[in-house]
C-alpha positions in Angstrom: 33.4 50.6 -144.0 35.5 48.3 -141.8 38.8 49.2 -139.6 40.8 46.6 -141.0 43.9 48.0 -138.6 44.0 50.7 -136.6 46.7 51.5 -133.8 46.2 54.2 -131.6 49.2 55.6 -129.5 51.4 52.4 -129.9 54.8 52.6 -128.1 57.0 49.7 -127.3 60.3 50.4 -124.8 63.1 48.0 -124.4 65.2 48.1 -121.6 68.5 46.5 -121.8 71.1 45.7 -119.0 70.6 45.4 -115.3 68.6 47.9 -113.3 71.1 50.5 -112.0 72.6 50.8 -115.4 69.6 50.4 -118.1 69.2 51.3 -121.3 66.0 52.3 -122.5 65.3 51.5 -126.4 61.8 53.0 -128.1 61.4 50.4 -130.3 57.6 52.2 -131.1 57.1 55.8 -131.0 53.7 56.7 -130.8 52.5 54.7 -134.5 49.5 55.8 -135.4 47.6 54.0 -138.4 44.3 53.7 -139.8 42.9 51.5 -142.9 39.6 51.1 -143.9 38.2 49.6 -146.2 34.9 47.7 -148.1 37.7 44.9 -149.4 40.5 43.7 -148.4 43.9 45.5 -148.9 47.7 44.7 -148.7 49.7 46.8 -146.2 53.1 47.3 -146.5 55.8 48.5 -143.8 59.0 48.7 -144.8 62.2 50.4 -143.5 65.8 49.5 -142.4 66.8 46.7 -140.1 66.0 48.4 -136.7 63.3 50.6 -137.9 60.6 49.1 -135.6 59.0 47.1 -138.0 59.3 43.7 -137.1 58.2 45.3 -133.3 54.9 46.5 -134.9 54.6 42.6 -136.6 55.4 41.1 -133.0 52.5 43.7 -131.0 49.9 42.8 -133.6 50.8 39.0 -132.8 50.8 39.3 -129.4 54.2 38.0 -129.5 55.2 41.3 -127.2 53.3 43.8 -125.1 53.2 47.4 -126.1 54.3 49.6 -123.3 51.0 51.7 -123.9 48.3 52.0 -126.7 46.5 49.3 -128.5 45.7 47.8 -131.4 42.1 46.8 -133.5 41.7 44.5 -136.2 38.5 44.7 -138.1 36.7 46.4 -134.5 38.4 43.8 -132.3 40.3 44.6 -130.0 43.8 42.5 -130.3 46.8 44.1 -128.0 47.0 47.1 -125.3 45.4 47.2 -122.0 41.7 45.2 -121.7 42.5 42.8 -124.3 41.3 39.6 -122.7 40.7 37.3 -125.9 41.3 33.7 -125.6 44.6 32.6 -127.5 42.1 30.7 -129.8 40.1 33.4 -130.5 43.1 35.6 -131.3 44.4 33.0 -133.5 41.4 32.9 -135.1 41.6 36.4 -136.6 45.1 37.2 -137.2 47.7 34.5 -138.4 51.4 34.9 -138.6 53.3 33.8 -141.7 57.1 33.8 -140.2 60.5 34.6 -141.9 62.2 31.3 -141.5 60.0 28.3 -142.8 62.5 25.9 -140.7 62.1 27.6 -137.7 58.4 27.5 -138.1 58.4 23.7 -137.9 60.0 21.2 -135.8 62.3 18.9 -137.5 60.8 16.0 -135.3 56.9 16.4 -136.1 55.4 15.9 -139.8 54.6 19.0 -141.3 50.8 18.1 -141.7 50.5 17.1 -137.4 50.8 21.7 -137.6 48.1 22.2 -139.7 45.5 19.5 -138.4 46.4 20.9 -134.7 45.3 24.2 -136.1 42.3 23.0 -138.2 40.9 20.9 -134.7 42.6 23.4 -132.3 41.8 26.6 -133.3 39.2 26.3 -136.2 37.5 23.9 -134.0 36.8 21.3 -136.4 36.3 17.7 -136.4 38.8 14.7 -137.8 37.1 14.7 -141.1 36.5 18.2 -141.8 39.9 18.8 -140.6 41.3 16.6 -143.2 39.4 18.5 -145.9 40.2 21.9 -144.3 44.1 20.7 -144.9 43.4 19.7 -148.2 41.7 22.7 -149.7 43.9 25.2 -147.9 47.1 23.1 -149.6 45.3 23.1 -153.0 45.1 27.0 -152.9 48.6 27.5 -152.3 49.9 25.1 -155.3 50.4 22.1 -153.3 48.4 18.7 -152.7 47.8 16.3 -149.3 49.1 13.6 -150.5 52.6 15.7 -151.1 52.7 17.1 -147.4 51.3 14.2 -145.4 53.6 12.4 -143.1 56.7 14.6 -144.3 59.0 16.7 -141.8 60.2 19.9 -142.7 63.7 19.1 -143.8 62.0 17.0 -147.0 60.6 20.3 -148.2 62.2 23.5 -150.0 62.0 27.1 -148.8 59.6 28.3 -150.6 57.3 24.6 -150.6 57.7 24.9 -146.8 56.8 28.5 -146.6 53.4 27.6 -148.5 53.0 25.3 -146.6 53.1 27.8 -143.5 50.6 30.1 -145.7 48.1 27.0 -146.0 48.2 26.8 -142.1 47.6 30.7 -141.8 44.5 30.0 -143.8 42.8 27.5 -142.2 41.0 29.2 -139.8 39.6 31.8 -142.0 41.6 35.0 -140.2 40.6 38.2 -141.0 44.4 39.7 -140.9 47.7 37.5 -142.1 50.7 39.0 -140.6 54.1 38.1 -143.0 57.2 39.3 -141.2 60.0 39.1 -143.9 58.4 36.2 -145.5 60.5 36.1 -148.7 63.9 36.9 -147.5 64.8 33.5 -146.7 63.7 31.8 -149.9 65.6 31.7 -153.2 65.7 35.1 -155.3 63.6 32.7 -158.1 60.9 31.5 -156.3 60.5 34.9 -154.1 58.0 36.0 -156.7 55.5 32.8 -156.7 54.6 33.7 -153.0 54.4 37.5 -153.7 51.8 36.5 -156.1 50.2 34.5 -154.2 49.6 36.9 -151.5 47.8 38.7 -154.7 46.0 35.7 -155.8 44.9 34.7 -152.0 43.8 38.5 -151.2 41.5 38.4 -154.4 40.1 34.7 -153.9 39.5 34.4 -150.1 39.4 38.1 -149.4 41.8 37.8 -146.9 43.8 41.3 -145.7 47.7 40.8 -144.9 50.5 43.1 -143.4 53.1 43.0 -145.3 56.2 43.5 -143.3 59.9 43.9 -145.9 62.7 46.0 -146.3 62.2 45.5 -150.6 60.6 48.3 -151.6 60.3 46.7 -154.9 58.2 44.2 -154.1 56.1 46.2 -151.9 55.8 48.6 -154.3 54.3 45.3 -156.5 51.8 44.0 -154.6 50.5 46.8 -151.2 47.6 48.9 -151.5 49.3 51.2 -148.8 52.4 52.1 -147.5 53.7 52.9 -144.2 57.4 53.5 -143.8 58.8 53.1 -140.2 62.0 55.2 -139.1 63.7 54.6 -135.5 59.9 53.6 -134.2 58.4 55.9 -136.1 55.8 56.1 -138.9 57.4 58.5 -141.1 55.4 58.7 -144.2 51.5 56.2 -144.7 49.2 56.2 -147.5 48.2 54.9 -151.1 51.2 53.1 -152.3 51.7 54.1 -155.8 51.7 58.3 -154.0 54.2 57.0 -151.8 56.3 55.8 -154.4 56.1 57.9 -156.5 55.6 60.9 -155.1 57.6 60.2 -151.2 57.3 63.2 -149.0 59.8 62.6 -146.5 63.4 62.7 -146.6 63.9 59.5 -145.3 61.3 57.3 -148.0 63.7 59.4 -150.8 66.2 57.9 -149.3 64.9 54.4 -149.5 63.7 54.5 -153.1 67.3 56.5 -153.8 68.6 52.6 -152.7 66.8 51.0 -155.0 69.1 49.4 -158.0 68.0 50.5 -161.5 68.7 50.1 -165.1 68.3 53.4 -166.3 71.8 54.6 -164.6 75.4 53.0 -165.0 77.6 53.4 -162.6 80.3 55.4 -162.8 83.6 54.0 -163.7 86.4 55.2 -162.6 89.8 54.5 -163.8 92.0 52.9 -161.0 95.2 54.1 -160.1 98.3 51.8 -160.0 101.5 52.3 -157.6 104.7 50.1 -157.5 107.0 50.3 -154.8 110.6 50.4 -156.9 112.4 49.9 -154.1 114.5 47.0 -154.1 
């Protein structure tokens, strides 16, 4: 059975202002999490703005340093002390699927010059099987070549330029596909067409992603497992559907508690009036 993620002792600390008067924040508290599995899974971690969430997305990307501990994706080692990958090698098994489309791409390069530059750059492959890398990776997210080429980013639409950034991530075959928020900025309409996607790409290419949200909902939709993050901390982990349904700690209650639902009203209360009669 593989490790498809395991974090052992993670901790990231911030410090904030100059160094007689710092501020120490612990953006990680000592996350501790362990999946494996025979097939590939969807993880979610949810939690509040300022949980540590997008922290744990940034340490797996290598996009910060954890102040101790590391971190293993399917047996290789990917952040914490020893890890001596090349940036290539890295990129080649985990891929990052940003929040922003638009701050993904440059406004001044075609969208397509991204994805050959990883096809040649960090899948390695030649002009022509580039080109056909490009083209298969676009026809698996919905979209064609001859739709992307020589575009730039402000031709697109949120959600065509977020597929777009999930054709990249799957160019070079990655083991792990790390999506930070990749839904919030895209229209409430379309969020659903790359949630299922996710689904569709998971089953197809048996590729693993962490899943990183504050919508429980649509965690709760498509994640195998569950970890909810609290100030640093991983609170509650484990099969999703027992999470949700059954939460154990106060703090995931509280989160599902959030959740709009049909089965209440609200209450309605009758307003009170005042007129000032004084003249």
């Amino acid at each position: 059975m593989a490790t498809i993620l395991k974090t052992e002792n993670l901790n990231k600390v911030y410090r904030l202002g100059s160094l007689t008067r710092s501020k120490h924040i612990q953006a990680l508290n000592n996350v501790n999490l362990n999946i494996e599995s025979d097939v590939p899974v969807i993880i979610s971690v949810v939690g509040e703005s300022g949980s540590g969430k997008t922290t744990l997305a940034k340490t797996l990307l290598r996009l910060v340093e954890p102040s101790s501990g590391k971190v293993t994706v399917y047996d290789q080692l990917v952040a914490g002390k020893g890890v001596h990958p090349p940036k290539t090698q890295f990129l080649a098994t985990v891929q990052p699927i940003f929040q922003n489309p638009f701050e993904a791409f440059s406004r001044y390069r075609t969208v397509d010059s991204y994805l050959y530059e990883t096809a040649t750059r960090v899948a390695g492959l030649s002009k022509t099987d580039a080109i056909a890398s490009m083209e298969n990776a676009l026809t698996s997210v919905g979209l064609e070549y001859k739709d992307v080429q020589g575009k730039y980013s402000n031709q697109f639409s949120g959600g065509e330029l977020q597929r777009v950034s999930i054709a990249r991530a799957l160019i070079p075959h990655p083991s792990l596909i790390v999506a930070d928020e990749p839904v919030s900025m895209i229209d409430a309409s379309r969020r659903m067409i790359i949630i299922n996607l996710f689904l569709k790409l998971k089953e197809d290419f048996k590729r693993s992603f962490l899943y990183i949200t504050h919508d429980l909902a649509t965690a709760y939709y498509i994640s195998d497992y569950i970890a909810v993050m609290n100030k640093g901390v991983v609170v509650e982990f484990g099969n999703a559907k027992e999470v949700m349904s059954n939460p154990q700690h106060s703090y995931t209650r509280l989160l599902l508690d959030s959740i709009p639902t049909t089965k209440q009203k609200w209450a309605r209360t009758k307003p009170i009036i005042t007129a000032n009669l004084t003249a």
